[in-house]
VMD Tcl script that draws the C-alpha trace (Angstrom):
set ca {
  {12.84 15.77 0.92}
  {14.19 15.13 -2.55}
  {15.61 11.78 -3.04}
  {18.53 11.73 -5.44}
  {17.85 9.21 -8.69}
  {21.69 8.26 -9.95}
  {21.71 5.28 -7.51}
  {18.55 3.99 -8.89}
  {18.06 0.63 -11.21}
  {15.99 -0.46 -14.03}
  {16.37 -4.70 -14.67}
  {13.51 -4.90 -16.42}
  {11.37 -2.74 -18.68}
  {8.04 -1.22 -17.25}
  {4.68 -2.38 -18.25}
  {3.22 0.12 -20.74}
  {0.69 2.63 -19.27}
  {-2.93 1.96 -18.97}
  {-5.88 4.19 -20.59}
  {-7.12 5.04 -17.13}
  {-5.33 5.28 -13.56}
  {-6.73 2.83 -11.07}
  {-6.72 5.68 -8.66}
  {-7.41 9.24 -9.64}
  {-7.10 11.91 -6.12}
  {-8.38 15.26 -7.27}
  {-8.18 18.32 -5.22}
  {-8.31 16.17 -1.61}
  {-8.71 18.18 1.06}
  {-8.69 16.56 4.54}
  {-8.95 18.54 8.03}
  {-8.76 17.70 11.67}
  {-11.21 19.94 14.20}
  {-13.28 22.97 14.01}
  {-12.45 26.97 13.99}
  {-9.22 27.88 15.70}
  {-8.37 24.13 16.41}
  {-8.73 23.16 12.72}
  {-5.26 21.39 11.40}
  {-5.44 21.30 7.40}
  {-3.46 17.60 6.82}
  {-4.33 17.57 2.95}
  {-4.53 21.03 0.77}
  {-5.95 19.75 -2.68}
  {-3.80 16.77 -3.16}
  {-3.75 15.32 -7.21}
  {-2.63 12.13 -7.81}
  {-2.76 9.57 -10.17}
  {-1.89 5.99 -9.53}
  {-1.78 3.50 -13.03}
  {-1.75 -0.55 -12.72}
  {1.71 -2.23 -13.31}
  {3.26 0.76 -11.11}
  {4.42 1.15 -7.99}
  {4.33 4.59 -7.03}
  {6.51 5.68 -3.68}
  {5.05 8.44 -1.27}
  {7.72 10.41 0.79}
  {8.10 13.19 3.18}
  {8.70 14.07 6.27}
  {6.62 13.26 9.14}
  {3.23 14.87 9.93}
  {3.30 16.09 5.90}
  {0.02 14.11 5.23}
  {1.20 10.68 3.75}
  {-0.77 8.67 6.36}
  {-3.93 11.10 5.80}
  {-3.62 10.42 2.08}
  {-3.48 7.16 1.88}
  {-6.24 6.09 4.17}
  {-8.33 8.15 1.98}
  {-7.21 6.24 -1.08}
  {-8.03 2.77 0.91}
  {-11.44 4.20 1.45}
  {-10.82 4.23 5.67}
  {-11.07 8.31 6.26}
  {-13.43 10.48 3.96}
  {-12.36 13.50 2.60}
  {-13.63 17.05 3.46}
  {-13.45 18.08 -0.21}
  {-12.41 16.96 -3.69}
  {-12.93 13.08 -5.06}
  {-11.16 9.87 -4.96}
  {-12.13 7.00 -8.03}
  {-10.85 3.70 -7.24}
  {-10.82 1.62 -10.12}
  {-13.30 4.15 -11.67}
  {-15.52 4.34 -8.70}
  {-16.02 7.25 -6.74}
  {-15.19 5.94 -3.54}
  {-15.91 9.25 -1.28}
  {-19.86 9.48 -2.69}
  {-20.34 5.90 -1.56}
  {-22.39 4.63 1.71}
  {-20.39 3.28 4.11}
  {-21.29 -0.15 3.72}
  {-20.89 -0.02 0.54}
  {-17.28 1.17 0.69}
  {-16.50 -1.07 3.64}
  {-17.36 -4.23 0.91}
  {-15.53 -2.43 -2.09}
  {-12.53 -1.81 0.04}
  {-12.40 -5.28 1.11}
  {-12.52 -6.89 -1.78}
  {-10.27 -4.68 -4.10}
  {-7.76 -2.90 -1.67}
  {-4.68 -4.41 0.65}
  {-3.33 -2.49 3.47}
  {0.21 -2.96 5.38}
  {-0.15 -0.89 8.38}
  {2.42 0.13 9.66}
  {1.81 -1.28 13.60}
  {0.34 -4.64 11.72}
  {-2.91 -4.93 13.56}
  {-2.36 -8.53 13.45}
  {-5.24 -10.52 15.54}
  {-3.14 -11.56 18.88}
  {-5.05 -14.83 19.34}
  {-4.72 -16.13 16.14}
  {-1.97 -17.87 14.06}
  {0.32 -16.24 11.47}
  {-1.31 -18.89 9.08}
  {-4.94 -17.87 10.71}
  {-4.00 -14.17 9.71}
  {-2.95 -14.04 7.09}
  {-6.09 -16.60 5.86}
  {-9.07 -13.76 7.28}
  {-9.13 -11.57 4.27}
  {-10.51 -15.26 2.35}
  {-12.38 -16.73 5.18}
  {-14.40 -13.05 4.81}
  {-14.76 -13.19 1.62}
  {-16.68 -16.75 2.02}
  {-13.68 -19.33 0.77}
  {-13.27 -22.44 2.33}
  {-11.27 -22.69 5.28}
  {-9.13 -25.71 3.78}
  {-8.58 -23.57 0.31}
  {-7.80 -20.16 2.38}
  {-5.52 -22.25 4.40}
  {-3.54 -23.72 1.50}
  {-3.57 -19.78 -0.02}
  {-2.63 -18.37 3.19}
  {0.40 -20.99 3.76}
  {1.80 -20.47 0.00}
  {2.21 -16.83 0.66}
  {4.11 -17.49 4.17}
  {6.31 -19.48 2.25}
  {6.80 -16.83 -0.49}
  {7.80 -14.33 2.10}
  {9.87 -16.53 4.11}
  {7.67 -17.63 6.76}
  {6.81 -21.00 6.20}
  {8.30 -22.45 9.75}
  {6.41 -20.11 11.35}
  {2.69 -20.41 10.06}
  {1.47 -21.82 13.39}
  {3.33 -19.76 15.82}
  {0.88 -16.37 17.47}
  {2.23 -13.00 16.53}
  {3.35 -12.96 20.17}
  {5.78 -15.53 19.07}
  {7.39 -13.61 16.58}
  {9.60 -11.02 15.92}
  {9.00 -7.57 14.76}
  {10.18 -8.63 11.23}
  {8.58 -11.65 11.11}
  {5.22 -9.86 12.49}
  {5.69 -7.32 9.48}
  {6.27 -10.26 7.01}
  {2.92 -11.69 8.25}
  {0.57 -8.26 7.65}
  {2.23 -8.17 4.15}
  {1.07 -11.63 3.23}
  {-2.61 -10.82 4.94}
  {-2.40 -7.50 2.91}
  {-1.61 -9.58 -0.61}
  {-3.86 -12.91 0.28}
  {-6.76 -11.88 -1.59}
  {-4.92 -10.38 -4.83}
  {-6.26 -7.09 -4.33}
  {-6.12 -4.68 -6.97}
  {-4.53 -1.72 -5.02}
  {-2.33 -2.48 -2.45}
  {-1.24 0.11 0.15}
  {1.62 -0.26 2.75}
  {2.96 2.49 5.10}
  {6.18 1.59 6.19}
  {6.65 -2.18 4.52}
  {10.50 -2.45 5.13}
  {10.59 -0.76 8.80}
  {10.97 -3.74 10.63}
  {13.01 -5.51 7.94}
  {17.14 -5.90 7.63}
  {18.51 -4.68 4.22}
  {18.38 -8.49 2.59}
  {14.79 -9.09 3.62}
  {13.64 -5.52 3.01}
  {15.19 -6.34 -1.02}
  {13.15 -9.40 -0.68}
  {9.89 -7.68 0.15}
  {10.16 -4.95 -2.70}
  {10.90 -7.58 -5.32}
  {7.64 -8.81 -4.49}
  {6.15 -6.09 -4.19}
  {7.12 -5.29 -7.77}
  {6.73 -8.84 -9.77}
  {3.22 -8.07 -8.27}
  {2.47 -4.87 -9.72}
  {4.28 -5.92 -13.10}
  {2.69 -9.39 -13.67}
  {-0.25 -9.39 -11.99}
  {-1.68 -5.69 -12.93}
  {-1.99 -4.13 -9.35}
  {-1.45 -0.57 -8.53}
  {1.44 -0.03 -5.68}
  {1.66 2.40 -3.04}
  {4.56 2.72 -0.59}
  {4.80 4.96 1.91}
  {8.11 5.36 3.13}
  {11.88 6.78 4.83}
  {14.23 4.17 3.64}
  {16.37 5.17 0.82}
  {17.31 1.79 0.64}
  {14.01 0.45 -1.44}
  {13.81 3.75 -3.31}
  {15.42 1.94 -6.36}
  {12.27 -0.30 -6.90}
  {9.83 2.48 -7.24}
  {8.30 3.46 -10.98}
  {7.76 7.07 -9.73}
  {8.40 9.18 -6.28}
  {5.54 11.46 -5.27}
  {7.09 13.98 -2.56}
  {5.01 15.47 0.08}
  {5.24 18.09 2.60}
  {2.87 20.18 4.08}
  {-0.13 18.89 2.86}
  {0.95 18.60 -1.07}
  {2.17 17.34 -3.50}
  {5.74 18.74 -4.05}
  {7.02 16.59 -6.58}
  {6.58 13.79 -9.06}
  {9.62 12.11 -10.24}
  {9.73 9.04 -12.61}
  {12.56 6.69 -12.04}
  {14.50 6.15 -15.93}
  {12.86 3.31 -17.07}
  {9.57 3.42 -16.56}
  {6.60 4.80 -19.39}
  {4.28 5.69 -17.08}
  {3.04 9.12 -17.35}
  {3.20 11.25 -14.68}
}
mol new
graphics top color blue
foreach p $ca { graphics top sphere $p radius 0.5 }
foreach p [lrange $ca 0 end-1] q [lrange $ca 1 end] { graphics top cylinder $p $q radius 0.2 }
display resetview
């Protein structure tokens, strides 16, 4: 699917491109089974993905967008081809090894939130830090600020349970940003979210990747957030279809 680009907006001017992308996919291949059983999901998938940008992924289901991106985040190794991560190689790495790089320089959104049941959206949200050694009184106060900046600053104590699908989603986002990764990944971020607080999301989303230097992926079916992308990758059937840069942005596809 081709998303049309008149209804798209440009408030402010994209950050200039970088020398290097922060992730570089060359020729991915990815597979499911053996022999006659064997599903191709990925068919030598090329992507670049520069700081400052927020790239959108689209497509119709089962066209490889989930594959793709959990090979980017370093959580499913390819069956061919390589995938640098801020200049690292992350498919030749040992598995601890990538389990400690991932942590520490990617954010995920998943798209069913995998938030812990027993603990607290401010608890949640505060892991990624606690992991990473900071005190809990420091990854508390980080944790809380970036409830508040997504609208969830009531809520901090309350157990996913407690919450609503919206607010849940609101919650993984703030886990997934916590630690100011340099890549950030979310499949679905807006799903869950009505049109005001779905706006509310991107925006963030985006003063991220333009302020702070991060590298955006979205994966997603709303039209409605389509306007806050740099450029639109388009899937389907294991490839790449398309690139299309939004006007405004420098970044080179």
């Amino acid at each position: 699917m081709v998303f049309a680009l008149a209804a798209y907006r440009r408030e402010e001017p994209a950050m200039p491109p970088p020398s290097s992308p922060a992730v570089r996919c060359q020729r991915i291949v990815k597979y499911y089974g053996t022999g006659d059983t064997r599903v191709v999901a990925l068919r030598g998938i090329d992507l670049d993905v520069y700081k400052g940008e927020l790239l959108m992924l689209v497509g119709p289901s089962g066209c490889g967008k989930t594959s793709l991106i959990s090979v980017i985040a370093a959580l499913l190794e390819s069956d061919e081809g390589d995938c640098h991560l801020l200049g690292e190689n992350i498919q030749r790495m040992e598995l601890e090894a990538r389990t400690v790089f991932r942590g520490r320089h990617v954010g995920f959104v998943f798209q069913a939130f995998n938030l812990l049941p027993t603990l607290s959206a401010l608890d949640n949200v505060a892991v990624p830090l606690l992991i990473h050694g900071l005190p809990r009184s420091l990854a508390e106060t980080k944790a809380g600020a970036l409830l508040e900046r997504v609208g969830l600053a009531g809520h901090a104590h309350l157990l996913p349970s407690q919450l609503s699908g919206g607010q849940q989603q609101r919650v993984a986002i703030a886990r997934a940003l916590v630690h100011e990764p340099d890549l950030v990944i979310c499949d679905e971020p807006t799903s869950s979210l009505d049109h005001a607080t779905g706006h509310s999301i991107m925006q963030l989303l985006r003063e991220l990747a333009r302020t702070q230097g991060r590298a955006l992926i979205v994966v997603t079916h709303d039209p409605r957030i389509l306007e806050f992308a740099d450029r639109i990758a388009h899937m389907d059937d294991g490839r790449i279809v398309d690139v299309t840069r939004v006007p405004g942005t420098s970044h080179e596809i």
